[in-house]
C-alpha positions as CSV (number, residue, x, y, z in Angstrom):
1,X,-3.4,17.3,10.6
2,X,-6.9,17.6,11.8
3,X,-5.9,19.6,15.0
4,X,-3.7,21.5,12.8
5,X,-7.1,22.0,10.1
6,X,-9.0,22.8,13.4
7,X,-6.6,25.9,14.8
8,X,-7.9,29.3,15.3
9,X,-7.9,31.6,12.0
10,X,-5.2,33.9,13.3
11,X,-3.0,34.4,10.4
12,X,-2.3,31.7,7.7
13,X,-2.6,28.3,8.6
14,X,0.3,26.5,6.4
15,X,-0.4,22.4,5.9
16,X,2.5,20.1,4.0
17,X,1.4,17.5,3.1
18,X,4.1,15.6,1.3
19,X,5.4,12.1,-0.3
20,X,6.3,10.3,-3.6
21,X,3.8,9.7,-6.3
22,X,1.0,7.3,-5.4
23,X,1.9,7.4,-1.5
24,X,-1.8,8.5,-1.6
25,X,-1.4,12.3,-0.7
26,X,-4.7,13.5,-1.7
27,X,-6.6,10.3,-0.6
28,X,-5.1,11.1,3.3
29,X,-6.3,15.0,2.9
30,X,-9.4,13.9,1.8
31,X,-9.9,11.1,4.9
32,X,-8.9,13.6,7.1
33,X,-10.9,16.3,6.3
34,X,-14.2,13.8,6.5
35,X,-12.7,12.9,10.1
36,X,-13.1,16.3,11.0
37,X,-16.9,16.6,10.3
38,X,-16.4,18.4,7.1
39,X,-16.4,17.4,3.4
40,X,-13.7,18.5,0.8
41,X,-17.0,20.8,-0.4
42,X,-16.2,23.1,2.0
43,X,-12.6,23.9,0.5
44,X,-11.5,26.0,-2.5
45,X,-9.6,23.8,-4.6
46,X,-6.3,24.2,-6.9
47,X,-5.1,20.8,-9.0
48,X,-1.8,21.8,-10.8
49,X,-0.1,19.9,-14.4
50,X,3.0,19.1,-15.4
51,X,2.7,21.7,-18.1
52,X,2.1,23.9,-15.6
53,X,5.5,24.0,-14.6
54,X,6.8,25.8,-17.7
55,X,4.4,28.7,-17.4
56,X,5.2,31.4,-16.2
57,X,2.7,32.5,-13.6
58,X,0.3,29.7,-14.3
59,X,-0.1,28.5,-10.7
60,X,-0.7,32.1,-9.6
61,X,-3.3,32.3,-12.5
62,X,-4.8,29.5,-10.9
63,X,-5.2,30.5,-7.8
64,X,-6.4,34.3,-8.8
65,X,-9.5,32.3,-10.5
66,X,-9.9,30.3,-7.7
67,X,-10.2,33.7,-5.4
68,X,-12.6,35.3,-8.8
69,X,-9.7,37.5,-9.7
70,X,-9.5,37.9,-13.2
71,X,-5.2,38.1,-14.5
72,X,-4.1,37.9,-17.7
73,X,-0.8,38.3,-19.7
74,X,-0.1,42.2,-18.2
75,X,-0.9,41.4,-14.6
76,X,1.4,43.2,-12.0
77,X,1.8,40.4,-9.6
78,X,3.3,42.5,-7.0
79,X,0.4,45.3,-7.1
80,X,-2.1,42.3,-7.2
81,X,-1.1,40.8,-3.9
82,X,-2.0,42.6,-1.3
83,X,-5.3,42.3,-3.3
84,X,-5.2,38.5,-3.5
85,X,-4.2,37.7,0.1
86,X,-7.3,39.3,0.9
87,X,-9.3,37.4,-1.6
88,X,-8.1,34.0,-0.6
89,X,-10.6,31.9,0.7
90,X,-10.2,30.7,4.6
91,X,-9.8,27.2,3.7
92,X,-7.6,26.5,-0.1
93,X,-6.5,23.0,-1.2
94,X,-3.5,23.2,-3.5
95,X,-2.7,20.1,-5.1
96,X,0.4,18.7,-7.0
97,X,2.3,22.2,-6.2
98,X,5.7,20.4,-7.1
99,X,4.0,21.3,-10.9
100,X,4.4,24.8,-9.9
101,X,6.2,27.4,-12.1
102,X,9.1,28.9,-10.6
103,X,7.6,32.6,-10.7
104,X,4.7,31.4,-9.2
105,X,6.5,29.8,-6.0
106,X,8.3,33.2,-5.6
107,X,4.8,35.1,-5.6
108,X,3.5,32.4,-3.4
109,X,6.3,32.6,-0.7
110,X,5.5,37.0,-1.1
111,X,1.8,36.5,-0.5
112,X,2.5,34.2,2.6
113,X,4.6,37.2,3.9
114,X,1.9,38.9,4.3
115,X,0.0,36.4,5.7
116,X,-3.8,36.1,4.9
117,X,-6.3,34.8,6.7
118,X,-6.4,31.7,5.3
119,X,-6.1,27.6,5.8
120,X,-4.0,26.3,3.1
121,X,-3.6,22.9,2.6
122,X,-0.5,22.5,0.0
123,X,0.1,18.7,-1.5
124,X,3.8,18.4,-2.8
125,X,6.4,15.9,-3.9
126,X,8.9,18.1,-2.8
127,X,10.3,18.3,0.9
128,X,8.7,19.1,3.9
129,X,9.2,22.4,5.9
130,X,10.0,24.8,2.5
131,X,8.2,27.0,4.5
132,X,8.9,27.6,8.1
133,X,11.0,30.4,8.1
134,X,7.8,32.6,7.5
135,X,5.7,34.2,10.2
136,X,3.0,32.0,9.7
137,X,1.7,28.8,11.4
138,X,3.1,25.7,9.5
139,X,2.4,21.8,10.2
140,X,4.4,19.2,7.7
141,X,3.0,15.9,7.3
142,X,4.7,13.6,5.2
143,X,3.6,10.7,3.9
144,X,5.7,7.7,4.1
145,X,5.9,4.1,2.7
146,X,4.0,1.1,4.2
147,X,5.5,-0.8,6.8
148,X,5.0,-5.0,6.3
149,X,2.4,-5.0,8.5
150,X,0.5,-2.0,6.9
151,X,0.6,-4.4,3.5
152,X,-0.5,-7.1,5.0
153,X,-3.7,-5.4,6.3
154,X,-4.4,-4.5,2.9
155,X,-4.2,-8.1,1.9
156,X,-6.4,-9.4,4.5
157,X,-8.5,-6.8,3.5
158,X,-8.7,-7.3,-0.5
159,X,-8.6,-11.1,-0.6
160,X,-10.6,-11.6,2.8
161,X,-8.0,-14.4,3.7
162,X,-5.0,-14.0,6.3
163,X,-2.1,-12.9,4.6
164,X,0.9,-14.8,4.9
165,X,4.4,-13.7,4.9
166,X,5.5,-15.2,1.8
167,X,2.4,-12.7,0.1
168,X,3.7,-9.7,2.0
169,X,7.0,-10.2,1.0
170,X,6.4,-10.3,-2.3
171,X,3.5,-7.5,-2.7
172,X,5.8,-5.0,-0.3
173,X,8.7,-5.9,-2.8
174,X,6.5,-5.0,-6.2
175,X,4.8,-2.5,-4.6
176,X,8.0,-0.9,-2.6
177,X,5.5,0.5,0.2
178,X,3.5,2.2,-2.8
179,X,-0.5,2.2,-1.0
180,X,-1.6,2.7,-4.8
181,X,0.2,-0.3,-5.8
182,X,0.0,-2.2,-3.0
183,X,-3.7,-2.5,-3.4
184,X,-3.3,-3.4,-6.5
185,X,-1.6,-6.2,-6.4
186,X,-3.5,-7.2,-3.4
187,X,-6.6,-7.3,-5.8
188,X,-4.2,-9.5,-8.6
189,X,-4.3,-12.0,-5.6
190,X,-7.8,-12.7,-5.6
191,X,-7.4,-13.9,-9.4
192,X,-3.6,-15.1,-9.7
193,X,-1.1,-17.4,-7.7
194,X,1.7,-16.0,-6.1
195,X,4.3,-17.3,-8.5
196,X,1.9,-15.6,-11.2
197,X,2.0,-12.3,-9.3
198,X,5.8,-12.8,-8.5
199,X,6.7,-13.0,-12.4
């Protein structure tokens, strides 16, 4: 990710970052970005909403605001484009783009034809690698579920006593790999018993 973030500004620079609900999408973006020296300051920023994804045009709306382009309900989208690829900012954070409207993902996959110069950093539910066929420069990084030991690192770390296997087993069971959740119930630990967790 960060060597992907870090790549020269030839073109777009396409980042996926992708996984279920709660896998803590936003939380990695944001850990990786401070990694690199920078702060999430130093990005545009996009956050879609589920009602989002029954407007038409609403995520392209979004981002036109987001480049100080004013649209409205008679806005040629095609005309505009060329317009707003060279209005994007060099580093763009879109988040939740799975609430996208399907208008808007069309116009999205045309701007990226043409490619800006631009580091976009796209957070989705939806699978990896929707958009490698372009002539851009595309990373994918999904975000998978926590392995046993992962959860039992979160333990140790929330109760500040060794986790054992009967707590990881149950927590990576409730949880089902869920970081979100798995700290969660870590924290539970610290004020109920197992069996109290368990039920």
């Amino acid at each position: 990710f960060t060597q992907a973030l870090a790549a020269p500004g030839d073109g777009t620079n396409l980042i996926e970052v992708t996984g279920p609900a709660g896998i803590g999408k936003s939380v990695f973006v944001a850990h990786a970005i401070h990694a690199q020296g920078s702060d999430r300051e130093g990005f545009s920023s996009v956050a879609l909403r589920p009602h989002d994804a029954f407007a038409p045009y609403s995520a392209m709306h979004q981002i036109a605001r987001c480049c100080g382009l004013s649209t409205g309900l008679k806005t040629r989208w095609q005309e505009l484009l060329p317009t707003l690829a060279r209005a994007l900012p060099s580093r763009l954070i879109i988040e939740d783009w799975h609430w996208s409207d399907s208008a808007s993902r069309l116009l999205f996959t045309a701007l990226l034809r043409s490619p800006p110069q631009s580091a976009i950093i796209l957070i989705h539910r939806g699978h990896p690698h929707q958009y490698d066929s372009l002539p851009i420069r595309t990373t994918s990084v999904p975000l998978n579920a926590l392995s046993a030991a992962d959860v039992a690192t979160v333990i140790t770390d929330e109760t500040g006593q060794p986790a054992t296997p009967e707590s990881v087993e149950i927590v990576n069971r409730l949880a089902a790999g869920n970081p979100f959740w798995t700290r969660e119930l870590a924290r539970e630990l610290t004020v109920e018993s197992l069996a109290e967790l368990d039920n």
